[in-house]
N, C-alpha and C positions, 0 to 999 in steps of 0.2 A: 509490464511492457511486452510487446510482441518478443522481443529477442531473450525475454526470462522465460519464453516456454507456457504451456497449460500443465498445472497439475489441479486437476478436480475433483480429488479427495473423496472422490463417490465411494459406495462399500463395494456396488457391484463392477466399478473398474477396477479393484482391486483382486474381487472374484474372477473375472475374464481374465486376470493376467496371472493368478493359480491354476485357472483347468486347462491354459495352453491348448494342446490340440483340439479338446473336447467342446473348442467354444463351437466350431464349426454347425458339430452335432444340435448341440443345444439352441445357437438360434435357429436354425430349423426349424426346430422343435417349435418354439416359443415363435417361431414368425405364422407358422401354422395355426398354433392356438388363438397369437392374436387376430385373425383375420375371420374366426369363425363368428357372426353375427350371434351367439350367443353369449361370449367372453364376458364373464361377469370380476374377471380380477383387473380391471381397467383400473381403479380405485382403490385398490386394495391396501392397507394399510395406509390409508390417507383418512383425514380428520375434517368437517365443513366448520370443524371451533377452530381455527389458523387466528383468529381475532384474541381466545381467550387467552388472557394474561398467562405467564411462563414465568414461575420462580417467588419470592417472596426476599426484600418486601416487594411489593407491588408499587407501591406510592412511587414516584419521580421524584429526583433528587430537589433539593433547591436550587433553584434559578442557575445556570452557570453559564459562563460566557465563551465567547467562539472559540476562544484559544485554550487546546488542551496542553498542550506541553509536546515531548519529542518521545516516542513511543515504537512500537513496530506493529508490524501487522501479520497474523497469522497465515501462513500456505496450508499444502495439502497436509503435512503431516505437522503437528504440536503434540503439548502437554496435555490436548485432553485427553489423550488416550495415553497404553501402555501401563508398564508394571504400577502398581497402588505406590509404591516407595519411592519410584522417581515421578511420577506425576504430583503427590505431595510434596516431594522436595523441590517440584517448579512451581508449585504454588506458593509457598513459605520464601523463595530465592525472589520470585515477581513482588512479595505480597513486603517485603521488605523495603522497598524502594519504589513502592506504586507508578506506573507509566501508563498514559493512554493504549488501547491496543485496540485494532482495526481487525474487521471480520464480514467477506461477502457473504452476501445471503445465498449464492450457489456458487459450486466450484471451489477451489482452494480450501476443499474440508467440508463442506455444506452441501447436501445432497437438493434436488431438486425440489423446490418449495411448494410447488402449486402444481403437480404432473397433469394435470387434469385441473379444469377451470370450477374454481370454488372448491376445491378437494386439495388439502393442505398435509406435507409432510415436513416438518420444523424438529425432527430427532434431534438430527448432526447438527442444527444450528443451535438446536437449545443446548446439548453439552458444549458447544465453544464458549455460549456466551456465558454459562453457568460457570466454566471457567474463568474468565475473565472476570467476574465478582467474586469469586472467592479467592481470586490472588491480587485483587484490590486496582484491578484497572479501572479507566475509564474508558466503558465501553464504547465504539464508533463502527457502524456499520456504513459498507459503503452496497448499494443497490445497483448487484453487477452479480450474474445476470440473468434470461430472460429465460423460462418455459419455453419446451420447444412447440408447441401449438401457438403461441404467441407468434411464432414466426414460420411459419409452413411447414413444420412438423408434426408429428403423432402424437395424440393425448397418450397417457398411463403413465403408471408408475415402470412399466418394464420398457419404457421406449424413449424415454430418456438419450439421445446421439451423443454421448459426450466425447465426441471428437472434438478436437482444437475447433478446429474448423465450423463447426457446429455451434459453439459455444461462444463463438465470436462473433455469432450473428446480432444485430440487434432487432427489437421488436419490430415487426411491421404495423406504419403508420395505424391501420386500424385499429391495432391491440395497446396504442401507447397508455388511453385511456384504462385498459385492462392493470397493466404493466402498472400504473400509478396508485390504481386499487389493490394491490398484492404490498405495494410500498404501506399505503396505508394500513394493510393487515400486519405490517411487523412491525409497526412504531405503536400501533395495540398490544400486539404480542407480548415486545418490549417496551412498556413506558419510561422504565429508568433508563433506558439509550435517549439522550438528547441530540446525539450529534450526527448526521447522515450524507453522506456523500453521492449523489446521483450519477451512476453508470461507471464505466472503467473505461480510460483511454481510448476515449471515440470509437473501442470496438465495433464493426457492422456498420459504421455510418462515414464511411471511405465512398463520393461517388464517384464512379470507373468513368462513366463520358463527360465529365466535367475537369477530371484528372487532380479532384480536391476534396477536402472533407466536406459530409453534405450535415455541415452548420447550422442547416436550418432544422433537420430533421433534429440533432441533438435538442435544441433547444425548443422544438416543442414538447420533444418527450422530458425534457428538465422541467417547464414549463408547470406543466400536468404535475409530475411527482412533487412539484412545490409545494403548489396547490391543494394537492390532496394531505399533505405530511402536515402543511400549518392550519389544514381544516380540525386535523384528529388533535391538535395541539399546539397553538401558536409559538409557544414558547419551545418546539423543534428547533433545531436549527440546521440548516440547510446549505450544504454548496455544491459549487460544480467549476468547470467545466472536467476536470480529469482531463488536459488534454497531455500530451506527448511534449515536452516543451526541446524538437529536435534539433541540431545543427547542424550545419555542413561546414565545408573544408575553408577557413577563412579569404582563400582567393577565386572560390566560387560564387559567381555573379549570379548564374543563371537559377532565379528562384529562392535567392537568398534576400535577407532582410539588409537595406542601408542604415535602419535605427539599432537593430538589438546586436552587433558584433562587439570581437573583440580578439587579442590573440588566440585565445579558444575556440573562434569560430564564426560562424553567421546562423541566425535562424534562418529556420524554414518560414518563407516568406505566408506559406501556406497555413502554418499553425499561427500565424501573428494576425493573417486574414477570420481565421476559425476564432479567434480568441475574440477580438474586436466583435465580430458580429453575437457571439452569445454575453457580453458584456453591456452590449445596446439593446438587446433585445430578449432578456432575461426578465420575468417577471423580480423577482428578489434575489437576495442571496448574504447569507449570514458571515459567510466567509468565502475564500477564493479558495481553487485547490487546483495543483497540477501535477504533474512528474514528470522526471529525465533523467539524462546522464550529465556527465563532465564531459566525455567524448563527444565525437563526431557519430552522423551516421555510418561511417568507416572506417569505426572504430580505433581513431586519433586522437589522442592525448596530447591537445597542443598547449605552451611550448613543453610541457612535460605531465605524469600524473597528476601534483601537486599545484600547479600553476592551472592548468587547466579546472581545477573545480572554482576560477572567480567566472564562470558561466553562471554556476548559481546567484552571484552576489548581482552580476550586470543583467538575469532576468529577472530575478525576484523587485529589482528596484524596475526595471519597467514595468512588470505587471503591477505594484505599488503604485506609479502614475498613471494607469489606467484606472484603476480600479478604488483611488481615494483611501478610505479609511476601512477599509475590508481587510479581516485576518489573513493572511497569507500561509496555506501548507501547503505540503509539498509530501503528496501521499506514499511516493516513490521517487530514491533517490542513488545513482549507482555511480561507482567511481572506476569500475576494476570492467573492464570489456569479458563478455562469455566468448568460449571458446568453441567448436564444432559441436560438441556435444549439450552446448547452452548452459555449461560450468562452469562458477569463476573459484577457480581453484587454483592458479598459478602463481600466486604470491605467497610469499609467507603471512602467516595469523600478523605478526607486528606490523608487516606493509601496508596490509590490510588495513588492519585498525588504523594506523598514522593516516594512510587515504582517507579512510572514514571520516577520522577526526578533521581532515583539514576541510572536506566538502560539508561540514556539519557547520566548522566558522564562517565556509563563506557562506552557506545560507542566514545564517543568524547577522553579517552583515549586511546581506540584502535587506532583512526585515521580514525574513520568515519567521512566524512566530509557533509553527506548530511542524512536527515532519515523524514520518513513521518509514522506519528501516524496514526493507523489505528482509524478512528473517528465512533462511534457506534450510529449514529444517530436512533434515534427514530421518528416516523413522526408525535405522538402526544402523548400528556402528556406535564405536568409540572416538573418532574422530569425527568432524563436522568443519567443515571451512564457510569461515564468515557467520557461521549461527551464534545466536546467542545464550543456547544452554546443551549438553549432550543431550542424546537422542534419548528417547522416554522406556527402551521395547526394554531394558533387562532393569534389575532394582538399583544397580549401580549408576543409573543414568540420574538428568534432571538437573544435574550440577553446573556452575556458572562456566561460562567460557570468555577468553578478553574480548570480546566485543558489547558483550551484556555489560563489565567494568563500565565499557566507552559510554553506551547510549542512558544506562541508568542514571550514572554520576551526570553528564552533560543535562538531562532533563533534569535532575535536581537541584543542579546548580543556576539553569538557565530554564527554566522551567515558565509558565507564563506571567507576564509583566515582568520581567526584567529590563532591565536598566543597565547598558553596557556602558561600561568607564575604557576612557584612553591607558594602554601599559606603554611602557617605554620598553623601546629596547633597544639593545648596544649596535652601534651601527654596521661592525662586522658581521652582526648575529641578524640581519632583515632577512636577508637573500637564505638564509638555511634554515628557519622558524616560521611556522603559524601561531600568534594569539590571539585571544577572546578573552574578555574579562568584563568582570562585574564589582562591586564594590568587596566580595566577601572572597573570589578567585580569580584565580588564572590559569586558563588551559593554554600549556607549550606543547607545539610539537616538532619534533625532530624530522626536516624531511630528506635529510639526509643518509644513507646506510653506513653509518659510521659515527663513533663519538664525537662528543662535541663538548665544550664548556661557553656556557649561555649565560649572558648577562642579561636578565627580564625584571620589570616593576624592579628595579635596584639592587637585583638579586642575581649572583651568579652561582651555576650549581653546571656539574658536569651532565650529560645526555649520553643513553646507548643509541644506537643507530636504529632510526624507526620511534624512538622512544615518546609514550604520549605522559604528560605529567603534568600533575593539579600543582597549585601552589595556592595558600591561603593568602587572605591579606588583611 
């Protein structure tokens, strides 16, 4: 989402923000160089095999179906790098409890794929993904984003803008065709990835004199990557639209939705407009995908944190009416608002989690059947707020933290095709409880800051405050 920030994981943004003063000098340098009509390093360390298979086995898995389960999705900094001791011990933590895990082909860790048209650099994305099978995920690439000569920038490998700003652009109409032949060189690269998400949050395709998303543009560039992804392999699967799924203030008229509210809020009349049109006029699509918050655009948690995540349960069942019998995820999904500095770091770990956990049941009763936690790794420190394992940089890291509890146990227990059963619970106990259950458990959560004793499924048992707790059945 725009308000979680760019971190794009380059190596040489990581170099610019080591030599500090010195960058001044150096682009200079390097602006000079590149400009001399001789510059033979345009290319340099880039490959024209971007196609040739990455890793072993090579084979594609058998057949598998739209819905992966509840996973997260990797940013700038993971477990694929850092000390050998806690990078294995997040291999061995993930590879215990297997989860989908999501990975863009640029930015968030992925160095730029194609700097130069037909000249391929897939380093950084082949250790994520290399990752990702040996701690027993299942891999999900989402195709986000774009070479900057795709969109009016400079070829090479050293020219790379990875500004925000920059990074947010999307392809221009001429290059989408290009842009859908790069998609088809990673589902070569990778053929055991079956599942692919086209673009991120409408990035670059905002039009300014129309005052709304330019919906059509998205969907011709989905169109294309379709296309091209079930040429190299029908048995891909594909979806879209990744849009924003935003709100406003429940007594806000202007530009709000009269279908989609509720005391949580009103869409944006505008994403419900963008959504409809790339659902009519989408070539295919294997499953549906979107992202959001609980809050408002103004960062309002209406009538409270807890209350406010049945946004999820009252979109996910409209887009379920739109959209028929199409899996529903939910690529990105936030409870806890960022603060000036784009950190959500203001709750305690338990708050947190209990948020998590309640915005997790209301999607799963909307009929979301797949969803990936945006994981906010840190790349060092002993502490990490909201991540799911310590940071990887010393041997001591790698290790679980309560939020990986949350999201691994709920994927295993709720994992795809599940079958949700009615719990009872004690009438005093509605108003301070969230349940989910299935025939084999029961997740309670406390969403209160303070004990409690809870009669659930015929069962009573005392609660700490914030407390999340499984119950068998």
């Amino acid at each position: 989402m725009g308000r979680h920030g760019w971190n794009s994981g380059a190596r040489r943004w990581r170099l610019i923000a080591l030599l500090g003063v010195g960058v001044a000098a150096l682009a200079l340098v390097l602006t000079v160089i590149s400009t001399l009509p001789d510059n033979k390093n345009i290319d340099a360390g880039t490959s024209p095999d971007g196609d040739k298979v990455h890793g072993t086995p090579a084979d594609p898995p058998e057949q598998q179906g739209p819905d992966v389960g509840w996973g997260f999705t990797h940013t700038q900094h993971s477990a694929d790098e850092g000390s050998d001791p806690a990078v294995v011990r997040a291999e061995k933590l993930l590879g215990g409890a297997p989860m989908p895990q999501n990975q863009a082909i640029m930015g968030w860790g992925a160095d730029n794929p194609e700097p130069v048209k037909g000249r391929y650099d897939f380093d950084a994305m082949d250790r994520r993904i290399d990752f990702i099978r040996k701690s027993g995920g299942t891999p999900v690439i989402t195709l986000c984003c774009a070479p900057d000569w795709m969109k009016g920038g400079k070829p090479g490998v050293d020219n790379t803008d990875w500004s925000q700003q920059n990074l947010e652009k999307a392809p221009d109409p001429d290059h989408y065709q290009d842009y859908a032949n790069l998609a088809a060189t990673v589902a070569k690269r990778y053929p055991y990835v079956r599942h692919f998400i086209v673009w991120n949050e409408f990035k670059g395709f905002w039009n300014d004199g129309k005052a709304r998303w330019d919906y059509e543009g998205y969907t011709q560039l989905y169109n294309r990557v379709y296309k091209a992804l079930k040429k190299v392999d029908k048995d891909i699967l594909v979806g879209g639209p990744y849009l924003v799924m935003d709100s406003l203030d429940p007594k806000q008229t202007d530009g709000a939705s009269d279908v989609v509210k509720g005391p949580w809020g009103r869409m944006d009349q505008r994403i419900v407009d963008a959504f409809d049109y790339w659902n009519k006029n989408k070539v295919g699509a294997d499953f549906v995908v979107v992202d959001g918050s609980s809050y408002t655009n103004d960062d309002e948690m209406l009538p409270n944190e807890f209350a406010a995540t049945d946004k999820f349960t009252a979109v996910s069942k409209w887009i379920e009416d739109q959209t028929g019998d199409l899996p529903l995820w939910w690529a990105e999904y936030y409870v806890e608002p960022a603060d000036s500095r784009d950190e959500r770091d203001g709750w305690s770990e338990p708050h947190r989690v209990a948020v998590q956990a309640a915005g997790m049941i209301a999607l799963a009763k909307g009929g979301t059947t797949s969803g990936f936690y945006w994981n906010p790794e840190d790349e060092k420190g002993d502490s990490c707020a909201g991540c799911l394992w310590r940071p990887t940089d010393s041997s001591s890291g790698g290790g679980p933290l309560p939020m990986y509890g949350l999201v691994s146990r709920f994927n295993e227990e709720f994992g795809p095709g599940t079958k949700y059963k009615s719990v009872s619970v004690a009438a005093d106990d509605v108003p301070n409880v969230r349940v989910l259950a299935d025939d084999k458990a029961v997740l309670v959560v406390n969403t209160l800051n303070r004990p409690i004793s809870a009669k659930v499924d015929g069962k009573r048992f005392d609660m700490q405050g914030y407390e999340v707790k499984w119950l068998e059945r």
